[in-house]
C-alpha atoms as one frame of an Amber mdcrd trajectory, in Angstrom:
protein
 -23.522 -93.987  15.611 -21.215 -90.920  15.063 -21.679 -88.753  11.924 -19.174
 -88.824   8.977 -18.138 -86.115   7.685 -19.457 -86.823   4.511 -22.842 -86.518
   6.277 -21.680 -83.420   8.062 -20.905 -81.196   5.036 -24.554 -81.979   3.783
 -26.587 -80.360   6.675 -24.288 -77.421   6.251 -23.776 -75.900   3.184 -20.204
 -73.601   4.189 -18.790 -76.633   5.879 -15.602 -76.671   4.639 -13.642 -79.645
   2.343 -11.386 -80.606   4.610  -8.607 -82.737   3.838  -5.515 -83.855   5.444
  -2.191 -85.601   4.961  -0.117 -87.674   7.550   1.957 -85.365   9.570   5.514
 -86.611   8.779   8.260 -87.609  10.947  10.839 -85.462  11.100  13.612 -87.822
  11.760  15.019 -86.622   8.402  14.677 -84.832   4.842  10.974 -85.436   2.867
  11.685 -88.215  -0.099   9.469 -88.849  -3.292   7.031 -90.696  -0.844   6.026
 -88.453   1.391   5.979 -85.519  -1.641   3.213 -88.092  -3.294   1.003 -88.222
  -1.091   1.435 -83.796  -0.529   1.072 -83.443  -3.946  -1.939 -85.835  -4.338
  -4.114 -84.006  -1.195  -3.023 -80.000  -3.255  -4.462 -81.596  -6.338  -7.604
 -82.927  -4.449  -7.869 -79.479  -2.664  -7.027 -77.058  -5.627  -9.973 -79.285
  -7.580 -12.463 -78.316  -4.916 -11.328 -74.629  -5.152 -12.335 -74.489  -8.361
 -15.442 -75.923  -8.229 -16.336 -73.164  -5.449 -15.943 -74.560  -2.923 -14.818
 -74.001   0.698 -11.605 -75.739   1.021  -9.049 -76.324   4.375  -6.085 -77.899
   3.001  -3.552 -79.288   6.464  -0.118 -81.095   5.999   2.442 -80.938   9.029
   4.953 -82.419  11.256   4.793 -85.156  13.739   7.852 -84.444  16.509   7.152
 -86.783  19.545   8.762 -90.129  19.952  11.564 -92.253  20.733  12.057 -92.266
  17.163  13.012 -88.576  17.063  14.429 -88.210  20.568  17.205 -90.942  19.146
  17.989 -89.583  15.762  18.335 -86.035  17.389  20.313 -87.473  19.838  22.986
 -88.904  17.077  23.268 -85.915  15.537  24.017 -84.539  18.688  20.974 -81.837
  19.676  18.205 -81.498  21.519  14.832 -83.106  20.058  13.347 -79.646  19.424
  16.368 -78.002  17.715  16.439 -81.268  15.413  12.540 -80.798  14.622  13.137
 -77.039  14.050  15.870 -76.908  11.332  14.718 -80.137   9.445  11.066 -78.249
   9.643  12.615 -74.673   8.469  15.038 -76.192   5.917  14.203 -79.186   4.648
   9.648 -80.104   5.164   8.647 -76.215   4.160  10.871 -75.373   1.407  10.151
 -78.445  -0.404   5.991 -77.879  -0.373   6.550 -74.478  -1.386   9.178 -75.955
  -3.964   6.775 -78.133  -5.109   3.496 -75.558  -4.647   1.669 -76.676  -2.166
  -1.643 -74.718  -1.670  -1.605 -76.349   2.271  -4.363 -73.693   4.605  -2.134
 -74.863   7.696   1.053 -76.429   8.944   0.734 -77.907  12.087   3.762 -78.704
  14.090   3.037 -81.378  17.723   5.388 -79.205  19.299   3.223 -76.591  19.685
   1.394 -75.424  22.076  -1.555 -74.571  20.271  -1.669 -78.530  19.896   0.124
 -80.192  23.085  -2.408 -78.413  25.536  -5.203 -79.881  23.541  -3.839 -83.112
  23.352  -4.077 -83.788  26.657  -7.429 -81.924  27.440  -8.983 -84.779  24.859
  -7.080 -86.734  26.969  -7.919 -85.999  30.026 -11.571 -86.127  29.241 -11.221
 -89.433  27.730  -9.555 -90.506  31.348 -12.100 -89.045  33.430 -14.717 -90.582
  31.240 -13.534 -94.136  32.370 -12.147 -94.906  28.846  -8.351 -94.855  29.865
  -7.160 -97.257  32.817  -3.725 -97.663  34.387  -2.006-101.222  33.411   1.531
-103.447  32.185   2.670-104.310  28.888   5.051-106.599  27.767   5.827-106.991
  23.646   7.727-106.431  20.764   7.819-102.694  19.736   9.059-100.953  16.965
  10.986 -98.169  17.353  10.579 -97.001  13.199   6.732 -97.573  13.474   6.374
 -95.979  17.208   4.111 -99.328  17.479   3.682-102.631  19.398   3.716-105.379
  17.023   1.895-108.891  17.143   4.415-111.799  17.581   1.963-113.423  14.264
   3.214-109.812  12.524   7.040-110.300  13.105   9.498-111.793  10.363  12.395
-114.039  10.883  15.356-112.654  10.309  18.734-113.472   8.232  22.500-112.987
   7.719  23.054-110.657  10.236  19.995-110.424  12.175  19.304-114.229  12.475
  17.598-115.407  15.087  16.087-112.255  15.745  12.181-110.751  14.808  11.962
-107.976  12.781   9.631-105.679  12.156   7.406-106.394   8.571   7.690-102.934
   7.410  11.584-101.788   8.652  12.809-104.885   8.133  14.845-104.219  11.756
  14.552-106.141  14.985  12.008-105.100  17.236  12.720-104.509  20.831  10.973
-106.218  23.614   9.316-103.677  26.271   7.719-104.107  29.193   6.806-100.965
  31.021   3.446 -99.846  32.761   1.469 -97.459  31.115  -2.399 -96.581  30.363
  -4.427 -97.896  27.845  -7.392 -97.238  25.955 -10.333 -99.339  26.010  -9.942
 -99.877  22.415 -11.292-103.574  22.242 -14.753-101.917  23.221 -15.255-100.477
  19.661 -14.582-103.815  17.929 -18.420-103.797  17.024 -19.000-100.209  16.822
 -16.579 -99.958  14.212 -17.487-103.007  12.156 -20.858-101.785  12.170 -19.707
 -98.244  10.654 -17.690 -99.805   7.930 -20.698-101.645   6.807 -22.711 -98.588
   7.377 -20.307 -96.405   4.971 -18.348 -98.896   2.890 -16.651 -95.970   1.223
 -14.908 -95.087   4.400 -12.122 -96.677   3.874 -10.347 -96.647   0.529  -8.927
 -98.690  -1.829 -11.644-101.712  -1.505  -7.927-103.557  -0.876  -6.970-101.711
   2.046 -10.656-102.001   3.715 -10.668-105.519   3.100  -7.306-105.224   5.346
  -8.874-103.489   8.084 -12.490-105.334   8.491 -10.393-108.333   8.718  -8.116
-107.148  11.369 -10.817-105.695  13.298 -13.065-108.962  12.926 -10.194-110.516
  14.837 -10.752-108.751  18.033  -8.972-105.518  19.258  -7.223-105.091  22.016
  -6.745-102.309  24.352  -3.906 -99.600  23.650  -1.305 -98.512  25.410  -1.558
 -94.627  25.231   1.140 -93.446  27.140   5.222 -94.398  27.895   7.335 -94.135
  30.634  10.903 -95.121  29.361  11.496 -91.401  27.920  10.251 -87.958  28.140
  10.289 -86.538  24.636   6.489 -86.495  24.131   3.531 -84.269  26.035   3.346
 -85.027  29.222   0.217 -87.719  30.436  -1.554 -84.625  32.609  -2.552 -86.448
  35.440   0.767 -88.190  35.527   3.540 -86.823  34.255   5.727 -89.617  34.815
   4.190 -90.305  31.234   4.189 -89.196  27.844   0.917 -89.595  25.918   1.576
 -91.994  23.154   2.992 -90.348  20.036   0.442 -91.625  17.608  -2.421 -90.362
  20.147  -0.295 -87.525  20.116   0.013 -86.964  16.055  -3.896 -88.441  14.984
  -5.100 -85.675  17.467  -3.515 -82.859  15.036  -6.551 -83.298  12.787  -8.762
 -81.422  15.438  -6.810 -79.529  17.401  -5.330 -77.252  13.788  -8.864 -76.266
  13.568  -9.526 -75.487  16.382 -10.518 -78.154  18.883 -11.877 -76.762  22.486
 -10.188 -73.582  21.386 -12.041 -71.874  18.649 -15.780 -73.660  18.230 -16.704
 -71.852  14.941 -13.537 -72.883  13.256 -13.751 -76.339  14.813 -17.316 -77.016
  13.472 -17.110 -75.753  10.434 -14.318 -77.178   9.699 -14.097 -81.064  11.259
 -14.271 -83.821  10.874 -12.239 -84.270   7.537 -13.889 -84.886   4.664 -10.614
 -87.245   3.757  -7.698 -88.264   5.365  -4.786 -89.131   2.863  -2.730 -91.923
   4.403   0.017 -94.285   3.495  -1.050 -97.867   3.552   1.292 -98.411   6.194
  -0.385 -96.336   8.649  -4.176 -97.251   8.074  -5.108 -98.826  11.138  -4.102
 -96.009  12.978  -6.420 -93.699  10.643  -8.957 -96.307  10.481  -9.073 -98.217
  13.923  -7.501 -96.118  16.446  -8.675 -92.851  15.169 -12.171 -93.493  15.197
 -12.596 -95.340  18.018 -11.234 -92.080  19.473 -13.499 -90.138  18.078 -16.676
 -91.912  18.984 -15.452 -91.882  22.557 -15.559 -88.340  22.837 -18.698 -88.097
  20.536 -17.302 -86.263  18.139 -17.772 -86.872  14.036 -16.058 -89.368  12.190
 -14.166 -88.486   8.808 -15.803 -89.262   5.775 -12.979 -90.865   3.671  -9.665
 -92.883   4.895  -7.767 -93.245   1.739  -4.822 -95.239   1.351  -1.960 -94.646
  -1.133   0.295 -97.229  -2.353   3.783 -97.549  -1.868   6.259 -96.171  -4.039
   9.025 -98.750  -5.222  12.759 -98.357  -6.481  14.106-101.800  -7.731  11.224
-103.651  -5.690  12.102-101.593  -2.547   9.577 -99.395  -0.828  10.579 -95.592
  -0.840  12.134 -94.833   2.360  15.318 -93.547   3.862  15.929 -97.170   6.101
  16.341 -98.744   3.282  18.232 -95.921   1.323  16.095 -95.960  -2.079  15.041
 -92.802  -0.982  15.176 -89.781  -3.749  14.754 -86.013  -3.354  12.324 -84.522
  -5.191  14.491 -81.448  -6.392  16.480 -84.315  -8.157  13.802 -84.656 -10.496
  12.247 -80.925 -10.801  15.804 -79.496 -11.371  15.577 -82.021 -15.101  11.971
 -81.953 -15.619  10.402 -79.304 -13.756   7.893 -78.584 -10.948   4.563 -79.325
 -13.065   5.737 -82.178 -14.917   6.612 -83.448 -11.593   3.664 -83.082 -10.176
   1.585 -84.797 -13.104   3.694 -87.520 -13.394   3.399 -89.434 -10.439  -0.724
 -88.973 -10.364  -0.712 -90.174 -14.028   1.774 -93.077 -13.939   0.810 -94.440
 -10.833  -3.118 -95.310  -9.690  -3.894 -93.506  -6.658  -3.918 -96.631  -3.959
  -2.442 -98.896  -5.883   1.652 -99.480  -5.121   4.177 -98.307  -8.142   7.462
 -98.137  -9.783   9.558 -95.113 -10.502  11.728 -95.070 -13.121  13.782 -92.287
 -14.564  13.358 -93.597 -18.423   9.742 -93.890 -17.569   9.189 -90.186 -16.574
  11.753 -89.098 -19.524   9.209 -91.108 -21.718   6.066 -89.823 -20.972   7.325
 -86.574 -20.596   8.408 -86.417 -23.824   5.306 -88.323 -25.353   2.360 -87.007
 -23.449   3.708 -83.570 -22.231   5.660 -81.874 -24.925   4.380 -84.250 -28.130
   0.688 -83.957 -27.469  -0.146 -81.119 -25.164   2.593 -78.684 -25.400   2.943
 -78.880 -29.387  -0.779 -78.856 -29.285  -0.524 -74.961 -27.542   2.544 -73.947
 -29.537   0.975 -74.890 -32.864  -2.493 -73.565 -31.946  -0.628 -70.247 -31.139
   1.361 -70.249 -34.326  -1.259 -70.379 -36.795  -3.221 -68.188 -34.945  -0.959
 -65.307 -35.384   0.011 -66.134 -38.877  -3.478 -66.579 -40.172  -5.313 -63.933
 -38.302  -2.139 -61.396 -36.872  -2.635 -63.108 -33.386  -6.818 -62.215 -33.182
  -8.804 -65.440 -32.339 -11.531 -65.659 -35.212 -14.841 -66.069 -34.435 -16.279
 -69.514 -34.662 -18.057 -68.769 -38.013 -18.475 -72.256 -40.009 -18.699 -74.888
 -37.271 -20.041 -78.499 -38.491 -19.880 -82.334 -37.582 -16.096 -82.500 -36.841
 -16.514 -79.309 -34.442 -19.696 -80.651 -33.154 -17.604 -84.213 -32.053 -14.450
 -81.675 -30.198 -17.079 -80.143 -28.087 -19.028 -83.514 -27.386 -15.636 -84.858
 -26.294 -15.083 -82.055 -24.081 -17.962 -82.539 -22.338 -17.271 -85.986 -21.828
 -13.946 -85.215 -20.532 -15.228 -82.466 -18.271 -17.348 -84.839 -16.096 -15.425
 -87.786 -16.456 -11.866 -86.041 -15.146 -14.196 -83.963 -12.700 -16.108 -87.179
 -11.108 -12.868 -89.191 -11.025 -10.501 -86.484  -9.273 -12.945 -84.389  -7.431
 -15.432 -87.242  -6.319 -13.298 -90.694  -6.551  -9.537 -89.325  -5.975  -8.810
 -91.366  -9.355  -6.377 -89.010 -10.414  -4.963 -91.008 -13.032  -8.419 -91.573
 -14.809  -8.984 -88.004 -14.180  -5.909 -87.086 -15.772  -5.833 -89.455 -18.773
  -9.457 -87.962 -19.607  -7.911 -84.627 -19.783  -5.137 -85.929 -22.310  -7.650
 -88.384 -24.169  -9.275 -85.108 -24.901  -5.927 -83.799 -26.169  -5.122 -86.475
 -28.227  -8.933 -86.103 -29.742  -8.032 -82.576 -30.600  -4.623 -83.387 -31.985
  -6.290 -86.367 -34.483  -8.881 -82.949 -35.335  -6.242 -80.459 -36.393  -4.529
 -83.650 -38.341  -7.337 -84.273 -40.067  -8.866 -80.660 -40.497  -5.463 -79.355
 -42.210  -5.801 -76.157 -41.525  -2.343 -75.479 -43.262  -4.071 -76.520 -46.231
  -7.099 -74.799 -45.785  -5.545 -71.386 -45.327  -4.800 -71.785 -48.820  -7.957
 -71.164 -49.553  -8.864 -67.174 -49.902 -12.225 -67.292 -50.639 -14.778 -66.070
 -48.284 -15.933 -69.929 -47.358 -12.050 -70.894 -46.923 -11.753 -68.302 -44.745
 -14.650 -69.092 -41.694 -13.607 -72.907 -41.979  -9.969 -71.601 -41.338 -11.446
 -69.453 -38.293 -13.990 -72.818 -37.019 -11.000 -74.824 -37.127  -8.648 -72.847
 -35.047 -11.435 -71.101 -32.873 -11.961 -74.791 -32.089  -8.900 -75.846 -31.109
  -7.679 -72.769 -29.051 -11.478 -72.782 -27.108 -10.543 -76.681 -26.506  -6.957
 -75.220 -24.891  -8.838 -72.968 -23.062 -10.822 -75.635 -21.290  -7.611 -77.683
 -21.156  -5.932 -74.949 -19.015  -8.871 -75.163 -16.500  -9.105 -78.594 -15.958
  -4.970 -78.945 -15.479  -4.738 -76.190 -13.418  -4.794 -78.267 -10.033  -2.581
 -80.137 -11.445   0.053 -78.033 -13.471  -0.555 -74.476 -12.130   2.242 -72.756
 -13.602   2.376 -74.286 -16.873  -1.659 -73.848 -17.032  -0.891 -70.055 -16.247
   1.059 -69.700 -19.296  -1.362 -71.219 -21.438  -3.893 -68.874 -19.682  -1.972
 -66.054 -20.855  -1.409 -67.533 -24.569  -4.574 -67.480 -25.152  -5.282 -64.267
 -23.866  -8.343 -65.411 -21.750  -7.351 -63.301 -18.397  -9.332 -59.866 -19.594
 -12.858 -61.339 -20.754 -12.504 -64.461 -18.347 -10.960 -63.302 -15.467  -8.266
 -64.939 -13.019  -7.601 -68.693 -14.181  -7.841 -69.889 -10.631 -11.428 -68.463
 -10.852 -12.474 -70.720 -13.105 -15.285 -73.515 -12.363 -13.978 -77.090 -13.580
 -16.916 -78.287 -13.906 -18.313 -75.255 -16.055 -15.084 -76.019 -18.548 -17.148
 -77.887 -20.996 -19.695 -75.156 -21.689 -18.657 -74.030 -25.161 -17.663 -70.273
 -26.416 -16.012 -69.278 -23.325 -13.584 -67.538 -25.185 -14.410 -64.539 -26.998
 -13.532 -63.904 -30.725 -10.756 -61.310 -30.851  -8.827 -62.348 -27.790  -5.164
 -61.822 -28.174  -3.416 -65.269 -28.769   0.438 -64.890 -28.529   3.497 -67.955
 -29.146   4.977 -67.767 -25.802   7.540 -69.697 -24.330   7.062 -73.680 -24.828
   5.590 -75.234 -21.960   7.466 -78.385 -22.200  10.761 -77.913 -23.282  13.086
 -80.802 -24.767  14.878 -82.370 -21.980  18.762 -81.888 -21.777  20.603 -84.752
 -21.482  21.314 -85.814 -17.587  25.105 -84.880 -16.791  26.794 -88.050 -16.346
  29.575 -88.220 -13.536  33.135 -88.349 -15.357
């Protein structure tokens, strides 16, 4: 049986964490959707950073297909000059819009991947694994897949008496063409065997379920190549052919780092640790890609995890069905970090969810600025009006300090087990701001307003426990948000004056947060801007 990459990383200590996202179709602009699942693998990867780790962070482009050769066609260029502007102005400007931390960017137009694409091809042919056959079925155009007539939906109004596809919602088209195929339906039982072998492979529990089933059915073989167009990479010992595009695209995961072109890259780098997929296209990441894999004897990934959909009015995210929403909508009201929280915490990771505007204004307003940025500001503010803007030393601590820094230690291995180990970032998240509620319901109680009416010597150190507590909890706050919120988890940083005994933020070990007294007594604490300002009313059309 092949190796995971799980099992990989163990026998060598610098493998890297790998982890990948889809490469995206560039058949248009990048929606809330695909920005989800970009933001969810920086998180994952900017965790790992700070633990210490080794990290290789890939997102990219998938540019093959009838899909793309048709939508390039409408707007009236060539395939390549569509995939180049919509790459250069639309796909990288919005992950360094929204801060993504990616290592690489792989494009399928390039070189550096199309001749390796079909030397893994090749091999697989002269292996005996690829044979020359027909085809006739319904395809999908949107999908780039051949559907099952038991998959197909009957269609109304104005596509009655036609089958559509389950996921467009548009009438497949029947093909019949002659192409080469896989011997997929030989890994039926190899594959079975390694889900039972490594039931965390696939992930949610929902989405396995899916895919055991499926498989349990029987596979059969796959067509791997298409001779009806010629915008793909050419089948090598047949050019009449292009290599099917999802062969094409799943092979980007090894040939960015390095595959039969730079060995010492390649093994210290593959297999991923985890692929982040949409739930639409798990087979392919769970079926096909493996069963490539172990037919070239090469590793298997360690973790195929499957996101949910994301849902306007009951619709699935996408541009076919025109509920799709640019992300600079929402960062130009309530800014790049609070964009990027929001989706991990309102939504469970795997699970499908609902965006609503009132819901983001809500918990924006509740969670962000209410409890976690009036938790900095006033921390700040007392600091410099009790003690000129010099952190105290922690010099009367007792049972209600003691019960902060037990809760921080909680919250320190539960947020780091759930988003680092279980890619729950929700629970990872809401033990961060559990935390910062806890601290909140301290300062409430503590009074330190009330205390600092107290001059005598006593008054005095329980004045300097209480707010030496609460800015040492920010402190640990900033660390374990910075994946998350980098920016705003900067300026916190910088409020509390940690940079010069602590060092870099980004330096920081998430998983050392907890240990209490990090920061030093006499560290300059400064009000600076708010971190969550009050939202401005949305400008209504007149």
């Amino acid at each position: 049986m092949a190796a995971t990459g799980s099992e990989k990383q163990g026998a060598n200590d610098v493998q890297s964490y790998y982890v990948s996202t889809p490469i995206y179709y560039v058949n248009d602009a990048p929606h809330l959707g695909h920005a989800y699942t970009t933001v969810a693998g920086d998180v994952l990867t900017r965790w790992h950073r700070q633990r210490g780790e080794k990290v290789w962070y890939l997102t990219g482009t998938d540019e093959h297909g009838q899909k793309i050769m048709r939508t390039a066609e409408a707007n009236g260029v060539s395939p390549q000059e569509w995939c180049d502007k919509l790459v250069e102005e639309a796909w990288r400007p919005l992950w360094e819009h929204l801060n993504i931390a990616n290592d690489d960017f792989i494009r399928t137009t390039e070189k550096r991947h199309t001749d390796r694409v079909q030397e893994f091809v090749q091999d697989l042919y002269d292996k005996g694994e690829i044979y020359k056959g027909g085809y006739e079925g319904p395809y999908c155009v949107g999908c780039e897949e051949y559907k099952l007539p038991g998959e197909l939906l009957d269609g109304e109004g104005e596509y009655a008496g036609q089958k559509l596809c389950p996921i467009h919602k548009k009438p497949v088209e029947l093909l019949s063409e002659e192409n080469y195929f896989f011997k997929l339906s030989e890994y039926t039982e190899r594959l079975l065997a390694h889900y039972e072998a490594n039931p965390g492979f696939i992930q949610p529990e929902s989405a396995r379920n899916e895919v055991v089933n499926f498989v349990k059915q029987g596979l059969q073989d796959l067509s791997i190549s298409r001779s009806t167009f010629d915008w793909g990479v050419p089948v090598p010992w047949d050019p009449k052919h292009v290599i099917y595009v999802w062969v094409d695209a799943l092979l980007n995961y090894a040939t960015a780092v390095g595959y039969n072109e730079n060995p010492a890259k390649f093994d210290g780098t593959f297999p991923a640790n985890v692929h982040l997929v949409g739930k639409d296209i798990l087979r392919f990441h769970a079926v096909i890609w493996p069963a490539m894999l172990m037919a070239q004897g090469l590793p298997l990934p360690g973790k195929v995890a499957a996101n949910g959909w994301l849902m306007v009015g009951g619709e699935k995210m996408s541009k076919s069905n025109l509920t799709g929403i640019k992300p600079q909508d929402l960062t130009s009201h309530f800014g790049v970090d609070a964009y990027r929280w929001y989706f991990l915490r309102a939504i469970a990771f795997g699970q499908d969810g609902s965006f609503s505007w009132e819901d983001f204004t809500a918990r924006y307003t509740s969670e962000l600025a209410n409890d976690y940025g009036n938790l900095a500001s006033r921390v700040a503010a007392m600091v410099g009006k009790y003690f000129g803007g010099a952190l105290p030393a922690d010099e009367a601590p007792g049972a209600a300090e003691q019960a902060v820094r037990d809760g921080l230690a909680e919250a320190v291995a539960e947020a780091d087990r759930k988003v680092g180990d279980d890619l729950d970032f929700q629970g990872g998240i809401l033990a961060v701001f559990d935390f910062v509620k806890q601290v909140n319901g301290y300062i409430t109680e503590q009074e330190p307003w009330k205390v600092a009416k107290d001059d005598s010597p006593e008054g005095r150190a329980r004045l300097a426990s209480i707010l030496y507590t609460a800015a040492e909890s920010l402190r640990a706050v900033a660390v374990l948000l910075n994946p998350v919120m980098p920016e705003t988890s900067q300026q916190l940083w910088d409020s509390l004056g940690a940079e010069a005994p602590l060092g870099a933020l980004a330096d920081q070990r998430v998983q050392d947060a907890g240990t209490w007294g990090q920061l030093p007594a006499g560290a300059t604490v400064t009000k600076g801007a708010v971190l969550f300002p009050r939202l401005e009313e949305p400008k209504k059309d007149a």
